[in-house]
Backbone bond lengths (Angstrom), bond angles and torsions (degrees), N, CA, C in turn:
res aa  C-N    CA-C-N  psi(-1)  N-CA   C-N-CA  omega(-1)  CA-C   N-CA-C  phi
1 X - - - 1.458 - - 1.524 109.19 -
2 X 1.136 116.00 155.69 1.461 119.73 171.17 1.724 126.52 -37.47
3 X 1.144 111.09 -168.77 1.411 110.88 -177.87 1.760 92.88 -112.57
4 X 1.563 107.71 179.45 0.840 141.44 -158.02 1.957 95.08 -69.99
5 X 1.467 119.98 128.00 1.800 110.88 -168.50 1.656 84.85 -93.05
6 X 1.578 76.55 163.27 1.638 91.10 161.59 1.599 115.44 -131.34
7 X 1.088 107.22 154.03 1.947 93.29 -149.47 1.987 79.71 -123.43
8 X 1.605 92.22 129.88 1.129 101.05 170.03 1.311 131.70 -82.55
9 X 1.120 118.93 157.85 2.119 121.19 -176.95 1.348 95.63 -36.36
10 X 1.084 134.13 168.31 1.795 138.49 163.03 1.462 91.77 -131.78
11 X 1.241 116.42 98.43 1.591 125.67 156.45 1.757 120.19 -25.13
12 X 1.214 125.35 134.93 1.658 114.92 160.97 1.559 98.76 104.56
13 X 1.429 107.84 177.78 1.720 132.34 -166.76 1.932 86.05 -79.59
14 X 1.133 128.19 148.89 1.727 144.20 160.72 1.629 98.59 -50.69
15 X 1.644 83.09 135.32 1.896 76.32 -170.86 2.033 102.88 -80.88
16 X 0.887 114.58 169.32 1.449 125.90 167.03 1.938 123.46 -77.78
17 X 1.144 108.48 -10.86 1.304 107.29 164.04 1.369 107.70 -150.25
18 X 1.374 119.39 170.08 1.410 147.00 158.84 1.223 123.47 -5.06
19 X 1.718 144.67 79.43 1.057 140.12 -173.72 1.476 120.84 -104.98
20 X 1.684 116.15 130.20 1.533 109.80 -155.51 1.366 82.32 -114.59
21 X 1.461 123.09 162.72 1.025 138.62 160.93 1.668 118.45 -179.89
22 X 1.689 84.39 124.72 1.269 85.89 -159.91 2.020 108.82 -98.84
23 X 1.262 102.20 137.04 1.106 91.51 -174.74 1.656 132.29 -100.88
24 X 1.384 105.02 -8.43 1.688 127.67 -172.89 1.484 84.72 -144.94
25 X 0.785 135.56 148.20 2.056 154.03 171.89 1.700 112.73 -106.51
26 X 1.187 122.53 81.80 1.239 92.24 -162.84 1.524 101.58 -79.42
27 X 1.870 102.61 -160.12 1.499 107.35 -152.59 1.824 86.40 -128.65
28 X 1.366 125.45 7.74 1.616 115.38 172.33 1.501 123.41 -82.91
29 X 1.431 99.81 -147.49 1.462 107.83 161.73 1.554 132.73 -49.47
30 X 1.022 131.34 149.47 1.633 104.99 173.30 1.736 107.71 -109.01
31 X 0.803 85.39 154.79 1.755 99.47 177.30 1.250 110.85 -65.53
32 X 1.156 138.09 132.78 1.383 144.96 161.53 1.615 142.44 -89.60
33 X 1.091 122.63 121.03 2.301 97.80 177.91 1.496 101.07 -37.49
34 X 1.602 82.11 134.75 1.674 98.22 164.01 1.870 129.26 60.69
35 X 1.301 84.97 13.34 1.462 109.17 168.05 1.485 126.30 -96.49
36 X 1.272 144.91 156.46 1.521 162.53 166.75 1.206 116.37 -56.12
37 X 1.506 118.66 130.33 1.334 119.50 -145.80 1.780 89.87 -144.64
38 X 1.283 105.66 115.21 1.929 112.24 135.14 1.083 130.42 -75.62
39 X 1.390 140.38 97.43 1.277 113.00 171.35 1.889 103.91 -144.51
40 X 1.634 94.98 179.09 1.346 89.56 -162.50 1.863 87.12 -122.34
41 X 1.362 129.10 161.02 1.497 117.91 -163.39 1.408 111.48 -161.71
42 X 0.840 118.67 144.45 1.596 122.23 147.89 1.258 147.91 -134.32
43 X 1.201 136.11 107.83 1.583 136.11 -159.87 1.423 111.21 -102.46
44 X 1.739 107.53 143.88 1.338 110.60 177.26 1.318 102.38 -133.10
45 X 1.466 119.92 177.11 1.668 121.94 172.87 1.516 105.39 -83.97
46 X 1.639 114.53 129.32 1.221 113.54 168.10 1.611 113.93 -38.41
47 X 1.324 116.68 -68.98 1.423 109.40 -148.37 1.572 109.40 -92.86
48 X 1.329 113.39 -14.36 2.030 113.09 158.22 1.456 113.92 -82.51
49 X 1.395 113.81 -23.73 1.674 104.72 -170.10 1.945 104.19 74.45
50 X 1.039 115.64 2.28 1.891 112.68 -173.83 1.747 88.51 -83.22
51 X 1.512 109.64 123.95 1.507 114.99 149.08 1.625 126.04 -46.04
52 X 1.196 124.11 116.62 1.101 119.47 173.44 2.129 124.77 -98.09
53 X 1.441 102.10 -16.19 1.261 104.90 165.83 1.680 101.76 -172.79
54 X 1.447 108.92 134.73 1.771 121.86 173.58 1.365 99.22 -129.49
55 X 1.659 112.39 133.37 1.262 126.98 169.71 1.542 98.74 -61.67
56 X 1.536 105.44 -46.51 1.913 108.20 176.48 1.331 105.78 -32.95
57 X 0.822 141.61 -41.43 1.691 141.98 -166.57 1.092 114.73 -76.03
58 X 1.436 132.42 -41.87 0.960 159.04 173.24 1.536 115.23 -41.41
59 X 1.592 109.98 -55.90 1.247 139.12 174.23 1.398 113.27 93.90
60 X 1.433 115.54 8.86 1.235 126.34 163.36 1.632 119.49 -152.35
61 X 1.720 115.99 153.59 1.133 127.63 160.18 2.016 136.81 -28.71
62 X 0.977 109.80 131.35 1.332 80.95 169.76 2.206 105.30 -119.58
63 X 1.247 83.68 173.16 1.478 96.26 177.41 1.544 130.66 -120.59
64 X 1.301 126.49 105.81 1.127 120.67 -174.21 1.418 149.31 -147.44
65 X 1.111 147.13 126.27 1.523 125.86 -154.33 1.515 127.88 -78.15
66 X 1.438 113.69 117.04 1.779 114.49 -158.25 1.414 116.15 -54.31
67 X 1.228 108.80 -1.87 1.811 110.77 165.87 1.206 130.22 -62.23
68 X 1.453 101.01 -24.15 1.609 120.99 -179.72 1.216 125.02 -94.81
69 X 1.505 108.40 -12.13 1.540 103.06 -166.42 2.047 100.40 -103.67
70 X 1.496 101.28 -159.86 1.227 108.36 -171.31 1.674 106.30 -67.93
71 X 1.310 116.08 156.19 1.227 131.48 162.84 1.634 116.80 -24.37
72 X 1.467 108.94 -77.54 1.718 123.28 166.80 1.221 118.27 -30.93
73 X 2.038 126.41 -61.71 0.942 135.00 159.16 1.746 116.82 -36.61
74 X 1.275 117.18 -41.13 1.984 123.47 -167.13 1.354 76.92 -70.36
75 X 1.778 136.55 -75.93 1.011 129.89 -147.11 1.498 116.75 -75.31
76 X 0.914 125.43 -42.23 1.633 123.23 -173.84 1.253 111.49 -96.27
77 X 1.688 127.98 28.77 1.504 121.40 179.47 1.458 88.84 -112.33
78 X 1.201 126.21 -56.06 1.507 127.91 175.98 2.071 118.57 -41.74
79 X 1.525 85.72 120.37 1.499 82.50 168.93 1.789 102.57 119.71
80 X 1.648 103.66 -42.57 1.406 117.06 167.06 2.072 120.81 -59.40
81 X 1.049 103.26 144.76 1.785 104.83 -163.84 1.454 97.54 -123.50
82 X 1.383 124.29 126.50 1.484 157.68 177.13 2.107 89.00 -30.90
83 X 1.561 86.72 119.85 1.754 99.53 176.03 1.253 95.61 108.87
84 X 1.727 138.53 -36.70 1.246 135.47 175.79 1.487 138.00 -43.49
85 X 1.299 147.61 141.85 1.217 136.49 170.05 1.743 102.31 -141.32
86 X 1.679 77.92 137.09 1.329 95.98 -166.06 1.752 118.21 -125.74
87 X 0.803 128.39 153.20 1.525 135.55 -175.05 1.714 106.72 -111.33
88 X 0.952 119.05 100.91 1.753 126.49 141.55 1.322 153.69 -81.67
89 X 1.114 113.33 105.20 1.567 111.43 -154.47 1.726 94.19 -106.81
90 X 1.272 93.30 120.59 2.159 97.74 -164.45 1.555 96.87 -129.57
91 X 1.757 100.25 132.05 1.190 91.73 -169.26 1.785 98.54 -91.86
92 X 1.433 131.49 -161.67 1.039 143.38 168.28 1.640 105.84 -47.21
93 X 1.162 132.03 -64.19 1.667 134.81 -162.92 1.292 107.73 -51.48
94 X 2.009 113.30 -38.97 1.292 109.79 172.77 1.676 138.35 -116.96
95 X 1.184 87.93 35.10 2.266 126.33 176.16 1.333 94.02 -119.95
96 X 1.556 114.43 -139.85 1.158 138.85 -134.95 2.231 99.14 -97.25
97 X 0.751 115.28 30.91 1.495 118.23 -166.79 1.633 122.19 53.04
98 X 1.139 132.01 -162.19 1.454 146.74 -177.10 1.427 107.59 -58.49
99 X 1.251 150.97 -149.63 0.838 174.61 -174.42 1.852 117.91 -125.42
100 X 1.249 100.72 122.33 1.728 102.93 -166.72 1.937 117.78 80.97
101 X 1.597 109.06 12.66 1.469 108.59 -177.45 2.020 108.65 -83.17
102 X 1.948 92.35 -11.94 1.905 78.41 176.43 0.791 89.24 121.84
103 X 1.910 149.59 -23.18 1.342 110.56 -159.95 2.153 92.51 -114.43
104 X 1.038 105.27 -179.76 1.211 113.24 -176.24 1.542 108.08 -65.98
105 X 1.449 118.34 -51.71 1.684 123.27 171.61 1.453 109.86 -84.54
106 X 1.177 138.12 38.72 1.245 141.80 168.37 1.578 103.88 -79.75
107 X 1.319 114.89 126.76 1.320 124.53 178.07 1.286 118.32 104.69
108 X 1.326 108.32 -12.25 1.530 130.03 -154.23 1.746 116.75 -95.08
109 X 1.282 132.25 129.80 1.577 138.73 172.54 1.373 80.60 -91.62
110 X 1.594 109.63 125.92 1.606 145.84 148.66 1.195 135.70 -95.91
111 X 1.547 114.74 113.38 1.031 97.44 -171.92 1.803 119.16 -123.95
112 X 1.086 121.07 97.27 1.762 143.30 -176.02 1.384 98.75 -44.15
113 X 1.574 123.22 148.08 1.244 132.07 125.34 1.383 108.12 -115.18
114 X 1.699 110.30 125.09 1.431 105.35 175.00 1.547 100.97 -125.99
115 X 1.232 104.49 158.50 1.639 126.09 -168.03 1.985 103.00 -126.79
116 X 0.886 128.06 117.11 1.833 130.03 -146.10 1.925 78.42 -118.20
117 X 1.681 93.84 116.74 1.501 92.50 -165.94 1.984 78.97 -102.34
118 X 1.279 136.72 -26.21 1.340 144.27 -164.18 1.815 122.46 -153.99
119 X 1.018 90.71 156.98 1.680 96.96 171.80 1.618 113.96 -148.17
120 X 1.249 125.68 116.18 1.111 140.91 161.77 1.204 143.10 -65.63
């Protein structure tokens, strides 16, 4: 799989909904709602640009089923096909909630690059 992305500034105010963009198309399986996921990722804060977590770092993949994860992740992983990399730009309503809900990215526009190494 590719190397580690680097996600550029995104000019302008955090958008208010769900932004897909795909950046490589792959040519496998496609991912499905509520289906099992390989993938390898990295998220930063929209409006600092500071990384907040890379599987790259890690030195390995993780695996997981999109039922569990954030809102943004359920919606914009489906539809993408194994080899793909994709960009998500998720505002607060569909990450970590509002601001003051408890979690560390609460309040926060996220923005993912994920690379879909499998689908289960």
């Amino acid at each position: 799989m590719a190397d580690k992305p680097e996600i550029d500034f995104i000019e302008g105010p955090p958008p208010v909904e769900l932004v897909i963009t795909d950046l490589i198309v792959g040519e496998g399986t496609e991912a499905v709602a509520g289906g099992r996921v390989e993938v390898h990722y990295l998220g930063v804060d929209f409006e600092t640009g500071d990384q907040f977590d890379a599987s790259w770092d890690r030195g390995e993949s993780i695996t997981f089923p999109l039922a569990g994860l954030i809102a943004g992740w359920q919606e914009g992983i489906p539809g993408m096909r194994v080899g793909g990399r994709r960009q998500l730009v998720i505002p607060p309503s569909l990450a970590y909630g509002e601001a003051g809900s408890g979690h560390r990215l609460a309040g926060r526009t996220l923005v993912f690059v994920i690379d879909l190494i499998n689908v289960f």
